[in-house]
C-alpha positions in Angstrom: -52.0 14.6 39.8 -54.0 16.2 42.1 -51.3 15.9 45.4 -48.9 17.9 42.7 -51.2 21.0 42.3 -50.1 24.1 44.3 -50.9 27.9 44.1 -47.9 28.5 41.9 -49.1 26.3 39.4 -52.5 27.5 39.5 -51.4 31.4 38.9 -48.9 29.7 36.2 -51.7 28.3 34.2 -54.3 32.0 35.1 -56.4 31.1 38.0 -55.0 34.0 40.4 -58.3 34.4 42.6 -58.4 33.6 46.1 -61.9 32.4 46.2 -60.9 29.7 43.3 -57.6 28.7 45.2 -59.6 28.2 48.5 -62.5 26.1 46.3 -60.0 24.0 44.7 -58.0 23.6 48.0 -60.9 22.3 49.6 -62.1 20.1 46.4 -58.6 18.1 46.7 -59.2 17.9 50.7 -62.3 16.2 49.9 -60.5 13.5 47.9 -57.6 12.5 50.2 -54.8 14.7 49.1 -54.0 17.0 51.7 -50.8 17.5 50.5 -51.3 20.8 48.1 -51.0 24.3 48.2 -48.1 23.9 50.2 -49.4 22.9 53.1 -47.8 19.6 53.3 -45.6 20.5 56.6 -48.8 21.4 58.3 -48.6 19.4 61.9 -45.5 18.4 61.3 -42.5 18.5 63.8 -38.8 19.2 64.6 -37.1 16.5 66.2 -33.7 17.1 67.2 -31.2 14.3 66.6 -27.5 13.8 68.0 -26.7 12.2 65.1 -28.7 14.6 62.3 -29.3 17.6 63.5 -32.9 18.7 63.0 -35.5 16.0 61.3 -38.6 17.6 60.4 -40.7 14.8 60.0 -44.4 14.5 58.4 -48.1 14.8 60.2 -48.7 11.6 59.7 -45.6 10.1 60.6 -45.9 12.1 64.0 -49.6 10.4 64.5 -47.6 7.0 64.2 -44.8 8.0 66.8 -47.7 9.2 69.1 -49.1 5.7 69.3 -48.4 3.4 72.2 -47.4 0.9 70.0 -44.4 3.2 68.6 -43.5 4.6 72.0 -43.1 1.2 73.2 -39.6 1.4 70.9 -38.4 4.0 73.8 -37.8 0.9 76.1 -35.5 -1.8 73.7 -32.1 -1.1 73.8 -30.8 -0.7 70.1 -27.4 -2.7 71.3 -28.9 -5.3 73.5 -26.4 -6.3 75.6 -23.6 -3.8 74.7 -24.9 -1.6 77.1 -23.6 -3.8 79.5 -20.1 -3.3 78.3 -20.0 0.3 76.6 -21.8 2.9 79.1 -22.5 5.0 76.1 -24.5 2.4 74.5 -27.9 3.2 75.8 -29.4 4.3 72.7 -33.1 2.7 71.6 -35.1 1.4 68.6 -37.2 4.5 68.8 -34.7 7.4 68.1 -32.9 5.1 65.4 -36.5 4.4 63.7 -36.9 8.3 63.6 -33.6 8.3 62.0 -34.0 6.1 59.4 -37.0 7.4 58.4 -35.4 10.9 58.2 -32.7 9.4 55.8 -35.4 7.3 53.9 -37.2 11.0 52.8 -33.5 12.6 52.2 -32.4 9.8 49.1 -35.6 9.3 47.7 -36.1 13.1 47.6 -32.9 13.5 45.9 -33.4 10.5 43.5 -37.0 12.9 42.6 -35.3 16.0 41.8 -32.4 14.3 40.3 -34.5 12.3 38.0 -38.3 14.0 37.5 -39.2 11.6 34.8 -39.0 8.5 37.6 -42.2 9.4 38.5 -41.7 9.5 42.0 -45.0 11.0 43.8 -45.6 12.9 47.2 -47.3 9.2 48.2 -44.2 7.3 47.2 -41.7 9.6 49.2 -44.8 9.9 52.3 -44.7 5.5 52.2 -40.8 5.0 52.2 -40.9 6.9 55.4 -43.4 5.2 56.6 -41.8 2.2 56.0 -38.4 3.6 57.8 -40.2 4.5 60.6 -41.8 1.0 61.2 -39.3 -1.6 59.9 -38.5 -1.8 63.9 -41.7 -2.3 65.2 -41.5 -6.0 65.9 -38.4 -6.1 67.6 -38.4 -7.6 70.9 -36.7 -7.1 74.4 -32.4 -6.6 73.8 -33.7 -6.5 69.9 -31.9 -9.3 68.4 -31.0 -11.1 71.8 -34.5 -11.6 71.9 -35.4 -12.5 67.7 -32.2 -14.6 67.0 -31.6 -16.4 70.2 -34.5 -16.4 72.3 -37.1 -17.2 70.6 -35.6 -20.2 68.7 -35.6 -22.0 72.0 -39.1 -21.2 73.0 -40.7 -21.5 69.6 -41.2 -24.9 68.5 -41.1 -24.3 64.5 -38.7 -21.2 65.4 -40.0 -19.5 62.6 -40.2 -16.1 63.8 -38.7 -13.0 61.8 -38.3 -9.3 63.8 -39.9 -8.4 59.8 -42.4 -10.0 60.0 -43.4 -9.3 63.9 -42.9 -6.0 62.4 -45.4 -6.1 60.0 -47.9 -7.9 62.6 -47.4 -4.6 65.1 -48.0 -2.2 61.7 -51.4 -3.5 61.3 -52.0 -4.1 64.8 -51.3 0.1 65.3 -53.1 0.6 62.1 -56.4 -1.1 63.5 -56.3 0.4 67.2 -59.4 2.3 66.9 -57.7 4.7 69.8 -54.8 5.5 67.8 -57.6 6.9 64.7 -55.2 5.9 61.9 -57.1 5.2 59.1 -58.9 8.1 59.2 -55.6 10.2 58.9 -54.3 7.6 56.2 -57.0 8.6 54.0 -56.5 12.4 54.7 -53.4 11.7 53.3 -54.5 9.8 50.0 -52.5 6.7 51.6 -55.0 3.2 50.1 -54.9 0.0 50.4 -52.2 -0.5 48.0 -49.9 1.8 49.7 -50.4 -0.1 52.8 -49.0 -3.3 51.3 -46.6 -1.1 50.0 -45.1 0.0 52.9 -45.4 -3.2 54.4 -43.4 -4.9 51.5 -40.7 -3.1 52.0 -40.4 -3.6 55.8 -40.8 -7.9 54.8 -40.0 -8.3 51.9 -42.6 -9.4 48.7 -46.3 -10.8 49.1 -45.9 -13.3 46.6 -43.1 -15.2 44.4 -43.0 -14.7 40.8 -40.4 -14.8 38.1 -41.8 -11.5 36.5 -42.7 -9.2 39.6 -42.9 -10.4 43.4 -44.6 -6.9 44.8 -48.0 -6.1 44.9 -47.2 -2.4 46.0 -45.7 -1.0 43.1 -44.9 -2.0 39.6 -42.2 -3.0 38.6 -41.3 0.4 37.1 -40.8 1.6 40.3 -38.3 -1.1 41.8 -36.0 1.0 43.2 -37.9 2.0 46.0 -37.5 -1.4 47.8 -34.2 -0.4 47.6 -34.2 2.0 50.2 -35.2 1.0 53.7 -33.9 -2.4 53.2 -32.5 -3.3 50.1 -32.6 -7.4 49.4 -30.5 -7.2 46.7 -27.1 -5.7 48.2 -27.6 -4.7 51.5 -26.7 -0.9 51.0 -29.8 0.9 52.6 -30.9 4.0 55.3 -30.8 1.3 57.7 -27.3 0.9 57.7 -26.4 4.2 57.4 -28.4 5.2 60.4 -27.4 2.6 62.8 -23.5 3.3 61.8 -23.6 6.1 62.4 -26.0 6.3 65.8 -23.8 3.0 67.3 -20.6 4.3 66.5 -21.7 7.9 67.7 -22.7 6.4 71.2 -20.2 3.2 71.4 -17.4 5.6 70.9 -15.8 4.7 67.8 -14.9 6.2 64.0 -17.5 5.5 61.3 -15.3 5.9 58.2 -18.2 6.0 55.8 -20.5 9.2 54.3 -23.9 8.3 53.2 -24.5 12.3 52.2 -21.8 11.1 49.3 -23.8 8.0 48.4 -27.0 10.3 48.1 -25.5 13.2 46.2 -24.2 10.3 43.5 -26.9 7.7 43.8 -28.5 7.6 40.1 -31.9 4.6 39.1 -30.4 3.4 36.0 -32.1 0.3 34.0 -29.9 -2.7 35.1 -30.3 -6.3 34.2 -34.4 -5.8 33.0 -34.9 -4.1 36.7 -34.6 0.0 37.9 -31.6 -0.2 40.7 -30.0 2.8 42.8 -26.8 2.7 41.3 -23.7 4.9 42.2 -20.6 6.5 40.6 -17.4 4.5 39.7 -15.3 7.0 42.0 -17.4 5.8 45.1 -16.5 2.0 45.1 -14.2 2.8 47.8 -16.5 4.5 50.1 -19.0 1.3 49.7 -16.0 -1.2 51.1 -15.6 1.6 53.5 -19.1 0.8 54.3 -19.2 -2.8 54.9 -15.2 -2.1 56.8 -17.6 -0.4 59.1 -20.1 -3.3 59.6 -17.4 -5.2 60.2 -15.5 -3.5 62.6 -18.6 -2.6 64.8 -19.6 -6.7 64.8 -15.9 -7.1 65.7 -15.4 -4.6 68.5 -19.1 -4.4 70.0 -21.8 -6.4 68.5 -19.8 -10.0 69.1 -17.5 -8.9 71.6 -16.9 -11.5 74.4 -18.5 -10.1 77.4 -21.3 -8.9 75.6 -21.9 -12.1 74.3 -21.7 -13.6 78.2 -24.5 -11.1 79.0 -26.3 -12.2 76.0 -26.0 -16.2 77.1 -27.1 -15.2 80.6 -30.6 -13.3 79.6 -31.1 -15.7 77.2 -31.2 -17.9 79.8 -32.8 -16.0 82.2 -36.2 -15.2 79.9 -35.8 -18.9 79.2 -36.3 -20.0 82.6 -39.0 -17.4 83.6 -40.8 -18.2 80.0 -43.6 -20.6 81.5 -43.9 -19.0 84.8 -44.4 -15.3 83.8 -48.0 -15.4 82.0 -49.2 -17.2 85.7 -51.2 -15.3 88.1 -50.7 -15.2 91.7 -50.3 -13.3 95.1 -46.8 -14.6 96.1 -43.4 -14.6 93.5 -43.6 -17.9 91.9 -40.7 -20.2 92.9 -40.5 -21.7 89.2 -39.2 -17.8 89.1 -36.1 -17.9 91.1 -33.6 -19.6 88.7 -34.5 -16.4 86.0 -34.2 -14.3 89.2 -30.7 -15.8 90.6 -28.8 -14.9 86.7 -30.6 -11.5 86.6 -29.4 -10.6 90.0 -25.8 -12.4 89.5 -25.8 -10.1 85.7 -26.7 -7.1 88.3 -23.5 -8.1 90.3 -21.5 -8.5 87.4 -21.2 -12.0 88.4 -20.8 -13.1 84.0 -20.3 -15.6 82.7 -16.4 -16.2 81.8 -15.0 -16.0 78.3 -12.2 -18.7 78.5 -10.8 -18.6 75.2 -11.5 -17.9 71.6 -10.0 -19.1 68.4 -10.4 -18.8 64.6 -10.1 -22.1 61.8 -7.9 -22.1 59.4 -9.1 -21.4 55.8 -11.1 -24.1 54.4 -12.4 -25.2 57.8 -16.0 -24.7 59.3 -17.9 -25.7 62.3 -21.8 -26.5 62.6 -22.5 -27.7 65.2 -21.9 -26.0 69.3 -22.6 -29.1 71.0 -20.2 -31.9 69.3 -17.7 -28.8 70.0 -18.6 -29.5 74.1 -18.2 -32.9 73.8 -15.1 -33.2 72.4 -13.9 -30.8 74.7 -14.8 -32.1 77.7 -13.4 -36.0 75.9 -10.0 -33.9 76.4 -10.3 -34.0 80.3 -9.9 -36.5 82.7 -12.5 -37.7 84.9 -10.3 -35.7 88.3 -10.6 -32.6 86.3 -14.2 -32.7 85.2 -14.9 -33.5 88.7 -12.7 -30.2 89.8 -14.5 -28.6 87.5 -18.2 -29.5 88.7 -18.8 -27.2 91.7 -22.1 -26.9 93.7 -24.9 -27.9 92.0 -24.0 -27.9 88.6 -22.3 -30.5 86.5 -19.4 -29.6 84.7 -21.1 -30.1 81.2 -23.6 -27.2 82.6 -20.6 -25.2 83.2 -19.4 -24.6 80.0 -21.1 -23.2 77.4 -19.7 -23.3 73.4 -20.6 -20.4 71.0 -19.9 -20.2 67.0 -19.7 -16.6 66.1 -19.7 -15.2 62.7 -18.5 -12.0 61.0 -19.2 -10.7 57.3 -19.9 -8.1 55.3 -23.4 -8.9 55.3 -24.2 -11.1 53.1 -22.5 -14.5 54.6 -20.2 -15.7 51.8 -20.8 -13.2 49.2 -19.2 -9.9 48.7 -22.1 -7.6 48.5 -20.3 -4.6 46.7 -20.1 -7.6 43.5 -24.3 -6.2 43.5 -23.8 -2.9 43.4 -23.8 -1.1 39.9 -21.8 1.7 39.1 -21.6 4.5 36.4 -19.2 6.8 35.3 -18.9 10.7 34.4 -19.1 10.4 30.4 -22.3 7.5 30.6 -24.6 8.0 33.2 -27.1 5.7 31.9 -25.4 2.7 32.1 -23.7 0.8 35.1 -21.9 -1.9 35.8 -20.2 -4.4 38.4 -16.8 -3.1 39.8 -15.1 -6.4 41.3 -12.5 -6.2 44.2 -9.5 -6.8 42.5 -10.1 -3.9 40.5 -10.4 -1.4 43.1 -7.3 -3.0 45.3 -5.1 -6.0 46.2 -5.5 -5.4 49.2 -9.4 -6.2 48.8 -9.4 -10.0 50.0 -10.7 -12.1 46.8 -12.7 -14.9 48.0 -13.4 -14.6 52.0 -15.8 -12.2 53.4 -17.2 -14.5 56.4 -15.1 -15.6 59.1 -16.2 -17.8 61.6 -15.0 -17.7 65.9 -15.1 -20.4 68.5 -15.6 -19.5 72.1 -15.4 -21.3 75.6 -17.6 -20.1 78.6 -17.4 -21.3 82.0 -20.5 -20.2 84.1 -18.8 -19.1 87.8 -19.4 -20.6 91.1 -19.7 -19.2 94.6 -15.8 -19.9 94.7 -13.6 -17.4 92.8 -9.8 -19.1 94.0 -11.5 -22.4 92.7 -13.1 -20.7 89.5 -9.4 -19.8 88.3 -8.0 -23.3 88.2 -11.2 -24.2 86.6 -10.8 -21.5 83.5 -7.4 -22.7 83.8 -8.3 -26.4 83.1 -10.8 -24.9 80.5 -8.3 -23.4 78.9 -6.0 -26.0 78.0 -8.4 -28.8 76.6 -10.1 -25.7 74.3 -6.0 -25.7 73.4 -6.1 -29.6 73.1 -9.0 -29.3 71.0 -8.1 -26.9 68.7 -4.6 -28.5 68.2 -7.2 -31.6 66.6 -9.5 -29.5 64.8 -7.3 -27.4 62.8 -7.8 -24.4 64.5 -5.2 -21.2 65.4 -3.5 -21.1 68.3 -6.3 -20.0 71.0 -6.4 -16.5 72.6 -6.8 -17.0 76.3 -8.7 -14.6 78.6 -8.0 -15.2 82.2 -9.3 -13.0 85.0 -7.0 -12.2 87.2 -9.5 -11.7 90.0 -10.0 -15.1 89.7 -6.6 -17.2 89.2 -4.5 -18.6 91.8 -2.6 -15.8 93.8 0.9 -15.6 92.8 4.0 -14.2 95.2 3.8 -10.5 94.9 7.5 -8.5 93.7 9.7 -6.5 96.7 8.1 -3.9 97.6 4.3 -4.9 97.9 3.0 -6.0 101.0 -0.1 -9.3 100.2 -1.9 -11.3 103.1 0.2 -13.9 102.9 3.6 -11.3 103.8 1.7 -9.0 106.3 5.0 -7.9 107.5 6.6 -7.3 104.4 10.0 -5.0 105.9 10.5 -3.5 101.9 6.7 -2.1 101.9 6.5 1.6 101.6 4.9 3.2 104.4 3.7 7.1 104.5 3.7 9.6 107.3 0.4 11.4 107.6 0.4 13.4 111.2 0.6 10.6 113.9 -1.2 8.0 111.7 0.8 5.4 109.2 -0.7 4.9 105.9 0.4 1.9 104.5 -0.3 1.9 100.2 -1.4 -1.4 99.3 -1.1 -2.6 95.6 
């Protein structure tokens, strides 16, 4: 109780003297709970957000942020390779860590004054910010370019989780004697406990056990996992922040208000466990919610050229990753492969998106490289040597990607786990299912599944066209056997054979065109070429 004594209460209960206040004040400094007599905000500071306004964020959140091993989140891109696409997108894991930390102290703040008899402490509020403010730690180079598809190629057991890497760098900051942390941890009353705390809700639980998996908190206080990211329905500050940060700086309409979720979000007792749950009249703000996942995995996050950019780092770091860690005077020549993509993706010399094509219902794909193969089966030996330029084979050329959207949960709707109560019973919730909020809900499919074509490009752009073009049609051939749509085909016209140009324009191949418009300017003849 100590963190939860302040001068108001002491005059409330007839200490009024100044010496007693300062004595007290300085007993409760001795025993780690600096945050009394309202000095909590004491070294705190104001950051200024596009996306918030004004976060004011703890002392000993700041301590973290001025840590190398926070600052490092200035440099990774928070869209990876949509920067490459969308000039806006250039925003970082370190602004969107502040934000979800910001976000993480708004709900569970409302969730205390809402509901006193939770029990929710100054230390419970102080870790769940902690925890927002770390969860990215781990992340790598282009974020998930570098967790989800680098690292599986370079890792034997592939094992590795941006969670758990996050964790790793948590205690790794935490144990930097430069960075003096546990020293202010203590200040702040934070122990052991709350450590693992904070660190369980970045990873997940320490241990598996029917009854209670955390170590952290007991199971009384469930809820709180819920809030940075929530396992069980994947409605968390997280979300909200990156929704609305992406959308902010990709340009596009995030449909859904979080400050509606926190002004109705109620811990009710659900199925023998304490869950955030949420009014009835909200169950179409959370399908607004996941609309909005969707739509920014559709239009950004899996969006053809970025993934090109994406294959072509991936490669890149590939290539470079036994040659980097080696010392030496001179560039290493095992280098220049990595060095030849990055300076082609400097060029925006990409790697071509063909075609794409979706499977009818019913009908799923494992597995990229039978794809290849029975693609290339569909050409003959003349075109597969057409296509083979230079020194790469055609099977190098082409490259076959499975690309998955959902809600967020793969197969599952997620807004079937979320509990909701109404106006007359606040103390009891239950499952809304789609059909009951609208038709137009879809029942049973809430994955969907794309199949792409690449073709990497060659020194020879006229030859590169006829190539897509051959490309093209056995991704048609194949998808004719493989019950799949009709393919949507993306051909760059920079690169296809030149067609005759209409009256009117004047091409190489008609330098004398008589119907081209010509311009006086003075003495001089401007010629306006289309």
């Amino acid at each position: 109780m100590l963190d939860q004594i302040t001068p108001e209460f002491l005059e409330k209960i007839g200490i009024r003297e100044r010496g007693l206040h300062l004595k007290i004040k300085k007993f409760i400094e001795r025993n780690g709970c600096l945050e009394a007599f309202g000095y909590e905000l004491s070294g705190s500071k104001v950051f200024n957000d596009p996306v918030h306004g004004h976060m004011e964020l703890h002392p000993l959140c700041v301590a973290i942020i001025d840590t190398p091993q926070f600052q490092r989140l200035r440099y990774l891109k928070q869209l990876g390779a949509c920067y490459f696409v969308f000039p806006g997108a250039s925003n970082n894991r370190f602004e969107h860590s502040l934000g979800v930390c910001h976000l993480a102290g708004q709900l569970v703040t409302a969730l205390q004054r809402r509901q006193p008899w939770l029990n929710i402490s100054k230390k419970d509020i102080l870790c769940v910010q902690i925890a927002g403010l770390c969860h990215d730690l781990g992340h790598g180079p282009f974020s998930h370019v570098f967790d989800n598809k680098f690292i599986p190629l370079v890792v034997k057991d592939g094992s590795w989780k941006h969670e758990e890497a996050s964790v790793a760098m948590f205690d790794y900051m935490y144990n930097d004697p430069a960075n003096d942390l546990a020293k202010l941890f203590k200040q702040y009353g934070l122990t052991d406990a709350d450590r693992i705390f904070i660190k369980e809700q970045v990873a997940g639980p320490s241990q598996n056990s029917k009854e209670w998996s955390y170590f952290g908190r007991p199971k009384e206080k469930s809820f709180l996992y819920e809030i940075v990211a929530n396992k069980r329905n994947g409605i968390d500050v997280d979300k909200w922040d990156y929704f609305l940060r992406d959308c902010h700086h990709l340009g596009m309409r995030n449909s859904f208000d979080y400050t509606r979720f926190i002004h109705f979000a109620r811990v009710i007792f659900v199925e023998n466990q304490f869950q955030i749950c949420v009014r009835d009249k909200e169950v179409f703000n959370m399908y607004e919610m996941f609309q909005t996942r969707h739509a920014l995995h559709r239009k950004a996050y899996q969006h053809k050229v970025t993934h090109a950019v994406e294959i072509m780092l991936v490669e890149a770091m590939k290539e470079a990753n036994d040659f980097l860690l080696i010392p030496g005077k001179g560039p290493d020549p095992n280098l220049q492969k990595s060095k030849d993509i990055l300076q082609a993706l400097q060029r925006r010399r990409l790697y071509k998106c063909a075609a794409e094509s979706v499977p009818i219902e019913g009908t799923r794909f494992n597995d990229e490289s039978v794809i290849k193969d029975q693609i290339m089966k569909a050409l003959t030996e003349e075109e597969i040597a057409n296509l083979g330029l230079g020194m790469m084979a055609a099977e190098e050329r082409v490259i076959v990607q499975l690309v998955y959207l959902d809600f967020g949960m793969k197969d599952k709707n997620p807004a079937n786990e979320i509990r909701f109560y109404s106006k007359d019973n606040q103390d009891q919730a239950v499952p809304v299912l789609s059909h009951e909020v609208s038709h137009l809900i879809p029942k049973n499919q809430f994955k969907e599944q794309l199949v792409r074509v690449f073709l990497k490009p060659s020194d020879d752009r006229d030859a590169d066209g006829k190539c897509l073009q051959l490309l093209m049609e056995a991704f048609s051939t194949w998808c004719k056997n493989n019950k799949m749509k009709e393919p949507k085909k993306f051909v760059n016209i920079e690169a296809s054979p030149k067609k005759h140009a209409p009256e009117g324009y004047m091409t190489p191949e008609h330098p004398t065109n008589p119907t081209v418009k010509t311009y006086s300017a003075g003495k001089k003849i401007t010629k306006i070429l289309f």
